[in-house]
Biopython code that builds the backbone (N, CA, C, O; Angstrom):
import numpy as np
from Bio.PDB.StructureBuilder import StructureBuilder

atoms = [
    (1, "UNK", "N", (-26.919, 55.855, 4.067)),
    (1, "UNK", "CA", (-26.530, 57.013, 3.279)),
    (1, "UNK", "C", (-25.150, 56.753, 2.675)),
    (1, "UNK", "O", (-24.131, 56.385, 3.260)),
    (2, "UNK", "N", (-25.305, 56.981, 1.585)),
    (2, "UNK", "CA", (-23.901, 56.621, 0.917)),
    (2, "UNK", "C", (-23.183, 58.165, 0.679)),
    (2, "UNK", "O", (-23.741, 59.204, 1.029)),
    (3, "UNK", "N", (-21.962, 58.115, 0.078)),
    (3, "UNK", "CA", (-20.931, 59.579, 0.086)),
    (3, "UNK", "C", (-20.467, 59.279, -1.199)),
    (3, "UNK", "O", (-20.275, 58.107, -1.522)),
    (4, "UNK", "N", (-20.250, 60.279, -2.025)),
    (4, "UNK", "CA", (-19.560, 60.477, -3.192)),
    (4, "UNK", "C", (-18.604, 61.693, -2.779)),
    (4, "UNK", "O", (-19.031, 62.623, -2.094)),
    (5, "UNK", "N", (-17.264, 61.626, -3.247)),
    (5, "UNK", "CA", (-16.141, 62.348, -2.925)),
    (5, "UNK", "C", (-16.029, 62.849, -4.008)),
    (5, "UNK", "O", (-16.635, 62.194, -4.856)),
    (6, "UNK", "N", (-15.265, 64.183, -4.604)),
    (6, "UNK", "CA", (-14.788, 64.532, -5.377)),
    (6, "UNK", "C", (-13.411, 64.921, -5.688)),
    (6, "UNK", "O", (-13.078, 66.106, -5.653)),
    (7, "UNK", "N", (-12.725, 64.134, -5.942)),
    (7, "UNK", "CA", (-11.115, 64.257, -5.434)),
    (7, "UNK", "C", (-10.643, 65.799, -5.957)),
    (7, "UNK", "O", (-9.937, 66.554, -5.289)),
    (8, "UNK", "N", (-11.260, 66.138, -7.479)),
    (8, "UNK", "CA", (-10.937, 67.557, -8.329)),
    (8, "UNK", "C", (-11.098, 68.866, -7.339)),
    (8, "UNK", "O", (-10.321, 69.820, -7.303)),
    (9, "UNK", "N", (-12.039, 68.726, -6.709)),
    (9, "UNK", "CA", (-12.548, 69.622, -6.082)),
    (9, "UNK", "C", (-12.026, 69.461, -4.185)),
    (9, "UNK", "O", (-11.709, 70.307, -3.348)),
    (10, "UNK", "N", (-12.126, 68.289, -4.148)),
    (10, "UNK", "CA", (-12.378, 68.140, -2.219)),
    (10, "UNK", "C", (-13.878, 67.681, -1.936)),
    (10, "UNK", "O", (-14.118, 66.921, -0.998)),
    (11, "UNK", "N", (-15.074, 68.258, -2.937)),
    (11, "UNK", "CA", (-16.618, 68.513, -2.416)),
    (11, "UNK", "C", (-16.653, 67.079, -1.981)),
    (11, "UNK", "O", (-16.002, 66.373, -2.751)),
    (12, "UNK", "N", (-17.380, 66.221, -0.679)),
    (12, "UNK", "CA", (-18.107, 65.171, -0.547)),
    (12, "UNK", "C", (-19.432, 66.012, -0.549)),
    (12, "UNK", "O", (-19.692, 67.167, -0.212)),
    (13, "UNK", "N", (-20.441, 64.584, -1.257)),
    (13, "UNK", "CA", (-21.525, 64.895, -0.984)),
    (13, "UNK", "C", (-22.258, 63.302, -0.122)),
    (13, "UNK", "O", (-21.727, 62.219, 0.123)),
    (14, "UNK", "N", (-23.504, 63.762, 0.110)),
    (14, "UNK", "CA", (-24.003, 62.540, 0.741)),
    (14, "UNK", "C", (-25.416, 62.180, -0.537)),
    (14, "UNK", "O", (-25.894, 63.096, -1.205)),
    (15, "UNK", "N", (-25.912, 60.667, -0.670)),
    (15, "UNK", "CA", (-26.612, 60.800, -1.553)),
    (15, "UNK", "C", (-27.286, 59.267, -1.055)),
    (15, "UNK", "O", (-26.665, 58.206, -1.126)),
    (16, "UNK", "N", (-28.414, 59.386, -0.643)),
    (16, "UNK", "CA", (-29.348, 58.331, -0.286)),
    (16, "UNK", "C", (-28.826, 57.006, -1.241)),
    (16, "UNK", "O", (-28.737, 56.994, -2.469)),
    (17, "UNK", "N", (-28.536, 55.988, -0.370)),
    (17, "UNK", "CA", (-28.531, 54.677, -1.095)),
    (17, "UNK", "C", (-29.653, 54.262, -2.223)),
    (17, "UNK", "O", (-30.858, 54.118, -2.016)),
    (18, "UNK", "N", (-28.809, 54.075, -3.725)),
    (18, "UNK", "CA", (-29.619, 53.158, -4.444)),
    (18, "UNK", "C", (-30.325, 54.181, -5.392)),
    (18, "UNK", "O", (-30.973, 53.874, -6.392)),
    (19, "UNK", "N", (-30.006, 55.966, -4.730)),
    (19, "UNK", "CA", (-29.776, 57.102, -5.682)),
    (19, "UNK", "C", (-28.762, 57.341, -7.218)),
    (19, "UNK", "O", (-27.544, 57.169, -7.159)),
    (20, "UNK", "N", (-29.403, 57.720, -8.442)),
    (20, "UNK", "CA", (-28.559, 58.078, -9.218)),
    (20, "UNK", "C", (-27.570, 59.332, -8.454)),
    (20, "UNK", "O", (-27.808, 60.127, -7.545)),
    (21, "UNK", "N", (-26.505, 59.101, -9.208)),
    (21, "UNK", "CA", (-25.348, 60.772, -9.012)),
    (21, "UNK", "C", (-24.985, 61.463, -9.955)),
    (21, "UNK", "O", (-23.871, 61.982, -10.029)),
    (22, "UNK", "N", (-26.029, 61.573, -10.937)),
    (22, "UNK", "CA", (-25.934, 62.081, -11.872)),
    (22, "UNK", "C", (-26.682, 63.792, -11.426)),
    (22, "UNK", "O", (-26.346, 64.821, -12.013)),
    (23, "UNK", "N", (-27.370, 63.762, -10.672)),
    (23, "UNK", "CA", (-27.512, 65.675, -10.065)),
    (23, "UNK", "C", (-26.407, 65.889, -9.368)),
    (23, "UNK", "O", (-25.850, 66.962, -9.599)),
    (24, "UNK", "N", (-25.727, 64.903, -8.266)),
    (24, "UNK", "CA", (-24.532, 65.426, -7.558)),
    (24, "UNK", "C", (-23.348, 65.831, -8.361)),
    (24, "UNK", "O", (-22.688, 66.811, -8.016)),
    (25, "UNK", "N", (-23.091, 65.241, -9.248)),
    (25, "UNK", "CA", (-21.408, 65.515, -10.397)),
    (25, "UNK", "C", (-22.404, 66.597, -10.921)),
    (25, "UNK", "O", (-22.139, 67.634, -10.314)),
    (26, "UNK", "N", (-23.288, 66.769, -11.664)),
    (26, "UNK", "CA", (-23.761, 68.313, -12.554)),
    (26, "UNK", "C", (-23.668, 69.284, -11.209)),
    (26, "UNK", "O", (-23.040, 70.297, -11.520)),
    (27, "UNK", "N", (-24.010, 69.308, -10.063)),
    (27, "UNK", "CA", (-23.647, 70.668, -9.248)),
    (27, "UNK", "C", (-22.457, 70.512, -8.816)),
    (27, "UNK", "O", (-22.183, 71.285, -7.898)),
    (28, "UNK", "N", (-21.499, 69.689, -9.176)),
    (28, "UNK", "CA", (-19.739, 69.697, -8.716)),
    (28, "UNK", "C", (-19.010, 70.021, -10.354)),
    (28, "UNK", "O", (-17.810, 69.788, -10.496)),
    (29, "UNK", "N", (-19.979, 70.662, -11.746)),
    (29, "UNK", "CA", (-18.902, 70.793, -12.560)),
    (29, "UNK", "C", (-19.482, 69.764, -13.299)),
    (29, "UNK", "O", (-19.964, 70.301, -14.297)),
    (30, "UNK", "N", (-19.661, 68.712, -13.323)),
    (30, "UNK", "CA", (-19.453, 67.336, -14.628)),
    (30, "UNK", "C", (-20.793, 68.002, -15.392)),
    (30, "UNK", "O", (-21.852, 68.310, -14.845)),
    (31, "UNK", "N", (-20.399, 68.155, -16.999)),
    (31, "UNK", "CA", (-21.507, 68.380, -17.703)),
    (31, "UNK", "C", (-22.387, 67.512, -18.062)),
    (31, "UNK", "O", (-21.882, 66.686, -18.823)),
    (32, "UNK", "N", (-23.702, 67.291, -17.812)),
    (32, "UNK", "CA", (-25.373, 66.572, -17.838)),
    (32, "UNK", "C", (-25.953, 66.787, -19.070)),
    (32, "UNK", "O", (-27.134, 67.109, -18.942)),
    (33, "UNK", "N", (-25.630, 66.741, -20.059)),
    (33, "UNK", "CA", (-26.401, 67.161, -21.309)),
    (33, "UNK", "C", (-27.924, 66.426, -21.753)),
    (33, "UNK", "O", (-28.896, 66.862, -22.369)),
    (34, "UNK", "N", (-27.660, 65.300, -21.217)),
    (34, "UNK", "CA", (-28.731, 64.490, -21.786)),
    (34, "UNK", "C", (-29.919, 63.611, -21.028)),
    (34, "UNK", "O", (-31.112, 63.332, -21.152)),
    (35, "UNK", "N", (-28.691, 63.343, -20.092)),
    (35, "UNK", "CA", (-29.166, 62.172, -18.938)),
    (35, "UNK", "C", (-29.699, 60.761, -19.600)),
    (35, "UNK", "O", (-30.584, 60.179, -18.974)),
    (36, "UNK", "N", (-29.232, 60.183, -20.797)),
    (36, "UNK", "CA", (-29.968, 59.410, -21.391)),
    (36, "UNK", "C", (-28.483, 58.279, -21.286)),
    (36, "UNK", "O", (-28.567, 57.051, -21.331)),
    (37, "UNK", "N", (-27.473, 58.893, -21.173)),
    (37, "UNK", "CA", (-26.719, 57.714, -21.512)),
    (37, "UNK", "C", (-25.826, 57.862, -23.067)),
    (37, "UNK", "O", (-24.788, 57.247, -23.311)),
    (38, "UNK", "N", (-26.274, 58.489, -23.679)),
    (38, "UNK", "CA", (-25.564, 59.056, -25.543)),
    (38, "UNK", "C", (-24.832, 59.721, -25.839)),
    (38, "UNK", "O", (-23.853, 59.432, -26.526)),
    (39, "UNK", "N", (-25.134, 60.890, -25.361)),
    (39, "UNK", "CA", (-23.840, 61.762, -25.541)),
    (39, "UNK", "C", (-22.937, 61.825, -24.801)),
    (39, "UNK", "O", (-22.377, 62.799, -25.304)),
    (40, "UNK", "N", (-22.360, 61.568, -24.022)),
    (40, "UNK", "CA", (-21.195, 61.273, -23.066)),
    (40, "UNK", "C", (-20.532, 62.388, -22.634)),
    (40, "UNK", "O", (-19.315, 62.236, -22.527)),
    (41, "UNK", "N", (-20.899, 63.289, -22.400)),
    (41, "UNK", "CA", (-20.773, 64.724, -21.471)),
    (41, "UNK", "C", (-19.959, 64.985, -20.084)),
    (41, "UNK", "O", (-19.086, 65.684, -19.570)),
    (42, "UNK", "N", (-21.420, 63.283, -19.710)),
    (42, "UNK", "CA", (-20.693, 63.305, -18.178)),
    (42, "UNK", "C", (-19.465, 62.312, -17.744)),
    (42, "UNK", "O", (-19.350, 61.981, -16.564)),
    (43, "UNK", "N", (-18.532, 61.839, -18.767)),
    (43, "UNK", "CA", (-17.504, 60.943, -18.591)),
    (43, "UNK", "C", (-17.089, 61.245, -16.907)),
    (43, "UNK", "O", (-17.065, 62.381, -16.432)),
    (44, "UNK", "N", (-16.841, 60.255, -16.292)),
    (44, "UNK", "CA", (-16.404, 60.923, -14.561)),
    (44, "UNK", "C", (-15.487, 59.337, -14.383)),
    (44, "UNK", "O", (-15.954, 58.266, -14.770)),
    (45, "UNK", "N", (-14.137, 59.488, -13.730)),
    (45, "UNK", "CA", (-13.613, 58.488, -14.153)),
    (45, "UNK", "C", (-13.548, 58.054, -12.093)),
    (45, "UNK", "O", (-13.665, 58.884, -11.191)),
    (46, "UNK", "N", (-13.349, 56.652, -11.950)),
    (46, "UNK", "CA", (-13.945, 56.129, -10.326)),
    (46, "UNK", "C", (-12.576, 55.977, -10.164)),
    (46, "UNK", "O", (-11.804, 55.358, -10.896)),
    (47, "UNK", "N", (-12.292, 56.703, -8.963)),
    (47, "UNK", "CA", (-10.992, 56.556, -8.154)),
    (47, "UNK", "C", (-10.771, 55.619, -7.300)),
    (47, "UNK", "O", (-9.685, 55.052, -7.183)),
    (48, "UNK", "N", (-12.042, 55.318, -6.462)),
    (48, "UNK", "CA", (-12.464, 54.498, -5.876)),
    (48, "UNK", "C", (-13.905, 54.008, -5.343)),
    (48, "UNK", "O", (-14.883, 54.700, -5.627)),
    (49, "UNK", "N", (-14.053, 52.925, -4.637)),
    (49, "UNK", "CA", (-15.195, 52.509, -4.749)),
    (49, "UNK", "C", (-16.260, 52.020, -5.716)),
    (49, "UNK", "O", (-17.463, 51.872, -5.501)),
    (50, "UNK", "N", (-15.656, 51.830, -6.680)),
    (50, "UNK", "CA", (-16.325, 50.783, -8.053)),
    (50, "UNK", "C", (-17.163, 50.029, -7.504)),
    (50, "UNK", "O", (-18.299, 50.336, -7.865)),
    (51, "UNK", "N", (-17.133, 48.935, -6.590)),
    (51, "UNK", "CA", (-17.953, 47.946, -6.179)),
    (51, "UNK", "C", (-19.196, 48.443, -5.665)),
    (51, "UNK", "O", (-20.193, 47.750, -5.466)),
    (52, "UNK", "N", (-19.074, 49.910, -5.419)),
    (52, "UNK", "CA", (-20.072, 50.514, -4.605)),
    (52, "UNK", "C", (-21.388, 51.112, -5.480)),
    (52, "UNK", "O", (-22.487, 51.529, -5.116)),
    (53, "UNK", "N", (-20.854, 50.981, -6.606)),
    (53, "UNK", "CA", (-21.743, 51.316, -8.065)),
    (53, "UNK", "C", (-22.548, 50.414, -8.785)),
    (53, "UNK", "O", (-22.029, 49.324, -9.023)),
    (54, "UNK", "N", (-24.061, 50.672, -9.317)),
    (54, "UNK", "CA", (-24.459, 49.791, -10.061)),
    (54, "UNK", "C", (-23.164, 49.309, -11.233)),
    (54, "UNK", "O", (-22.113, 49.888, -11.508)),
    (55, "UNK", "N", (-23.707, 48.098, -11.723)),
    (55, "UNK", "CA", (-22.788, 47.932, -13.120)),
    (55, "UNK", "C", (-22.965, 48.554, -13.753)),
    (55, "UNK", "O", (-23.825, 49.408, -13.540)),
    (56, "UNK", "N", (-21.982, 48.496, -15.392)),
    (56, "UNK", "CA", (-22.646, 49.389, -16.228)),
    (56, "UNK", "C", (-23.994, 48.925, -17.196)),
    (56, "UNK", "O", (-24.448, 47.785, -17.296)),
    (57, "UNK", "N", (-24.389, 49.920, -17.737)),
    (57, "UNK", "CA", (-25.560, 49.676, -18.399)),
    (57, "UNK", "C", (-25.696, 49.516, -19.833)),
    (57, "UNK", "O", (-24.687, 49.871, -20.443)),
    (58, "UNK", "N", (-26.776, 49.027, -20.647)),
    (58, "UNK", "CA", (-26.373, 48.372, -21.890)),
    (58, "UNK", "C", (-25.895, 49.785, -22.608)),
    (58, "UNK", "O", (-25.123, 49.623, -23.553)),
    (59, "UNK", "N", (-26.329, 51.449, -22.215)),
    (59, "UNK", "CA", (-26.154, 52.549, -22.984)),
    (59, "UNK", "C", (-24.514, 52.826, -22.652)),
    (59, "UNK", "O", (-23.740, 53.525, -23.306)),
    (60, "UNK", "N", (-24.313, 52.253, -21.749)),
    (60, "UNK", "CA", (-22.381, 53.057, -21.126)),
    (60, "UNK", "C", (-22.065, 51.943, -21.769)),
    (60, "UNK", "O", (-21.252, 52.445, -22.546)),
    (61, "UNK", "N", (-22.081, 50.696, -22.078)),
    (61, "UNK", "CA", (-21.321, 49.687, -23.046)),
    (61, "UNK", "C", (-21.489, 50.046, -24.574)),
    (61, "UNK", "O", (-20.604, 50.094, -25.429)),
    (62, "UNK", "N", (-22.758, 50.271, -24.701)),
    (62, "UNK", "CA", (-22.398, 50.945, -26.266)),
    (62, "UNK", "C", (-21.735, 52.371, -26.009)),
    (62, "UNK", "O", (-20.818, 52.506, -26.820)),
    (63, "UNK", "N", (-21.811, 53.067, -25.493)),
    (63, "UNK", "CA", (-20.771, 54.307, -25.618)),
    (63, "UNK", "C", (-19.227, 54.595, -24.729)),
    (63, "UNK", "O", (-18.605, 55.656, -24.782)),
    (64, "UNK", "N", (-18.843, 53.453, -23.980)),
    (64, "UNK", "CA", (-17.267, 53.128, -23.792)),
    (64, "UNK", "C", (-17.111, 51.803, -23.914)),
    (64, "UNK", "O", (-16.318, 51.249, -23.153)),
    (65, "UNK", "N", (-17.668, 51.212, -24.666)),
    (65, "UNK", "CA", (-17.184, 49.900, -24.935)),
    (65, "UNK", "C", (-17.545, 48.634, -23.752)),
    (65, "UNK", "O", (-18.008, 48.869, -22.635)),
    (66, "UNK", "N", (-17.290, 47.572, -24.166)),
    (66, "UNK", "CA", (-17.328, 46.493, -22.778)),
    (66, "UNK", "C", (-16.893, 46.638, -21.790)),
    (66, "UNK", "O", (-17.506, 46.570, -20.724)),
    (67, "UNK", "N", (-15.351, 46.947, -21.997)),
    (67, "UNK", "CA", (-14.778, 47.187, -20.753)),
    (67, "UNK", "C", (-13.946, 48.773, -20.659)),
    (67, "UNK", "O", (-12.752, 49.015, -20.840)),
    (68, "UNK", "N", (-15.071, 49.701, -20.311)),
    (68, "UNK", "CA", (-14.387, 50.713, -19.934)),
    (68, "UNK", "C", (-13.860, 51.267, -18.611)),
    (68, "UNK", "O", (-13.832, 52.443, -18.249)),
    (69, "UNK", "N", (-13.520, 50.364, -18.078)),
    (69, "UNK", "CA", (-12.262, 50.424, -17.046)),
    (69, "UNK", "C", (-12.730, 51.143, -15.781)),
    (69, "UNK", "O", (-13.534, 50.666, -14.981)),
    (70, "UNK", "N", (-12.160, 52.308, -15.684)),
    (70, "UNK", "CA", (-12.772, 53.104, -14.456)),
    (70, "UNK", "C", (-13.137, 54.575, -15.032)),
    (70, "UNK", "O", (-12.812, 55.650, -14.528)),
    (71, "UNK", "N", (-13.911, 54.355, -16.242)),
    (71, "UNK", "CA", (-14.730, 55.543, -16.576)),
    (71, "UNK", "C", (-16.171, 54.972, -16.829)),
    (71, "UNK", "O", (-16.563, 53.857, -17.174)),
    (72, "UNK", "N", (-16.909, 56.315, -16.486)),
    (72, "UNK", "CA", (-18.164, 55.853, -16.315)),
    (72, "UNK", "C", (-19.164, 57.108, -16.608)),
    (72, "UNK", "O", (-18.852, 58.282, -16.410)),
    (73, "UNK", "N", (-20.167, 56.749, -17.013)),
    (73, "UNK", "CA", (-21.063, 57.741, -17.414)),
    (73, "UNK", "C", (-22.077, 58.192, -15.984)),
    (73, "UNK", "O", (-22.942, 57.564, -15.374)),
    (74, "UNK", "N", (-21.477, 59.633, -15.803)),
    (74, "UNK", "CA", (-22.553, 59.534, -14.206)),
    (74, "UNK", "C", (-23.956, 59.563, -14.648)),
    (74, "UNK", "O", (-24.551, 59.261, -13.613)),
    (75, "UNK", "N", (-24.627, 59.700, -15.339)),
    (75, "UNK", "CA", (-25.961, 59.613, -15.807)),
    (75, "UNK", "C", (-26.828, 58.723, -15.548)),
    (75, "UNK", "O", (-27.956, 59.038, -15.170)),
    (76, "UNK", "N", (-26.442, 57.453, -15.709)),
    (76, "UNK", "CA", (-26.310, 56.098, -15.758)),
    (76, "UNK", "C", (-26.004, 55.647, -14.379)),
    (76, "UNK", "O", (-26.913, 54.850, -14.147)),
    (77, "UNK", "N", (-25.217, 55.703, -13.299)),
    (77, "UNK", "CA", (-24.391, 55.428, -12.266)),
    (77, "UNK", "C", (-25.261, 55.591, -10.997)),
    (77, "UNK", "O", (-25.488, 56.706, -10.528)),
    (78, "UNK", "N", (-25.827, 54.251, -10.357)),
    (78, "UNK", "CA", (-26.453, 54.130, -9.112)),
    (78, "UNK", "C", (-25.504, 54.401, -8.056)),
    (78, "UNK", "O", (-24.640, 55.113, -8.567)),
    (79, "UNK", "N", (-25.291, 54.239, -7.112)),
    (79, "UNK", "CA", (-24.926, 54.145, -5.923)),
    (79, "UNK", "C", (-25.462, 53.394, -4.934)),
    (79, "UNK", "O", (-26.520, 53.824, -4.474)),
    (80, "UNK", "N", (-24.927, 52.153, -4.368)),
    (80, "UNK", "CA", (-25.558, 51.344, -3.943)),
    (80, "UNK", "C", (-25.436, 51.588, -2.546)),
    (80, "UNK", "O", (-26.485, 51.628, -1.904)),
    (81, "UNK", "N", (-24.019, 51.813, -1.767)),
    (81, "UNK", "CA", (-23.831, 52.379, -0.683)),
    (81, "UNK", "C", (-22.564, 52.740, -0.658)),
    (81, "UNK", "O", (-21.886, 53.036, -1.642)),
    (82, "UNK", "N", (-22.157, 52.718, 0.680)),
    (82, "UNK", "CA", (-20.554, 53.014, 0.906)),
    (82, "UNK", "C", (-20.159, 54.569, 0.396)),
    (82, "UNK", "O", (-20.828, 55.597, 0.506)),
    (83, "UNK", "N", (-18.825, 54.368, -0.202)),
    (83, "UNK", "CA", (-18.775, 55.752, -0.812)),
    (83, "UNK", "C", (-17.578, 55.394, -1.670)),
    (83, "UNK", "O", (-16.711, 54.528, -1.552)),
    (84, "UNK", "N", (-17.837, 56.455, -2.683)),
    (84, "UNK", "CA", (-17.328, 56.433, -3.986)),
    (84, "UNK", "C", (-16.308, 57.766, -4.358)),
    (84, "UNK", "O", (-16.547, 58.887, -3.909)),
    (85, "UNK", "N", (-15.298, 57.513, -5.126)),
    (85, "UNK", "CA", (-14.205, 58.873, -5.101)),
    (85, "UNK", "C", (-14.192, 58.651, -6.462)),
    (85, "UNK", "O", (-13.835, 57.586, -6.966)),
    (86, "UNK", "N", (-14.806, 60.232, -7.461)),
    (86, "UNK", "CA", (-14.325, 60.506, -8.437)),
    (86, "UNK", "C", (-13.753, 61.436, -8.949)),
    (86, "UNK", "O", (-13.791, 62.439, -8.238)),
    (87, "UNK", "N", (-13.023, 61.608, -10.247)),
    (87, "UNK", "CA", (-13.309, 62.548, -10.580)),
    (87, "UNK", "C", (-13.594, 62.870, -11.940)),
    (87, "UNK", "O", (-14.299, 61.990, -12.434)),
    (88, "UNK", "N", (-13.265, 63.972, -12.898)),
    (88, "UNK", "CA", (-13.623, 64.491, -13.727)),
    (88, "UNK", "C", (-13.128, 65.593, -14.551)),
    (88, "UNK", "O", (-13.798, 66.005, -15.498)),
]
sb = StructureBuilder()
sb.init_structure("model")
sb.init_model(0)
sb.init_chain("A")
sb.init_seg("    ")
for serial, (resi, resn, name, xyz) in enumerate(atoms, 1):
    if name == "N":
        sb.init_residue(resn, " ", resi, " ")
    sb.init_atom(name, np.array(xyz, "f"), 0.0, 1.0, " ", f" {name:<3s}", serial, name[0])
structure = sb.get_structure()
């Protein structure tokens, strides 16, 4: 079981390994408009635990570029394990 933190808030949640967290940030606040990856709604920037995340995907490179640093589209955003601190 992996953990996503929410530093904005305090909320941890828990979220089965290898789960998107794109439902956990939409019930902590991050807006979900699309879930496709395009409109970029859910910008959520990684405080920590990057390594703990799929990479990004060919839709978050066309919409923050190659290297967008420690922002990330939660839409898009696996969770592989461990736990992850964002926010938003």
């Amino acid at each position: 079981m992996a953990k996503l933190i929410f530093q904005n808030t305090g909320k941890e949640v828990d979220i089965a390994d290898g789960c998107n967290i794109g439902d956990a940030c939409e019930e902590q606040g991050v807006p979900l408009a699309c879930a496709e990856g395009v409109c970029g709604t859910c910008i959520i920037k990684i405080i920590s635990g990057k390594e703990n995340l799929s990479g990004p995907t060919e839709r978050e490179r066309d919409f923050l570029g190659d290297d967008p640093g420690d922002e990330r589209l939660a839409c898009q955003c696996i969770i592989n394990q461990g736990t992850v601190e964002v926010t938003f």
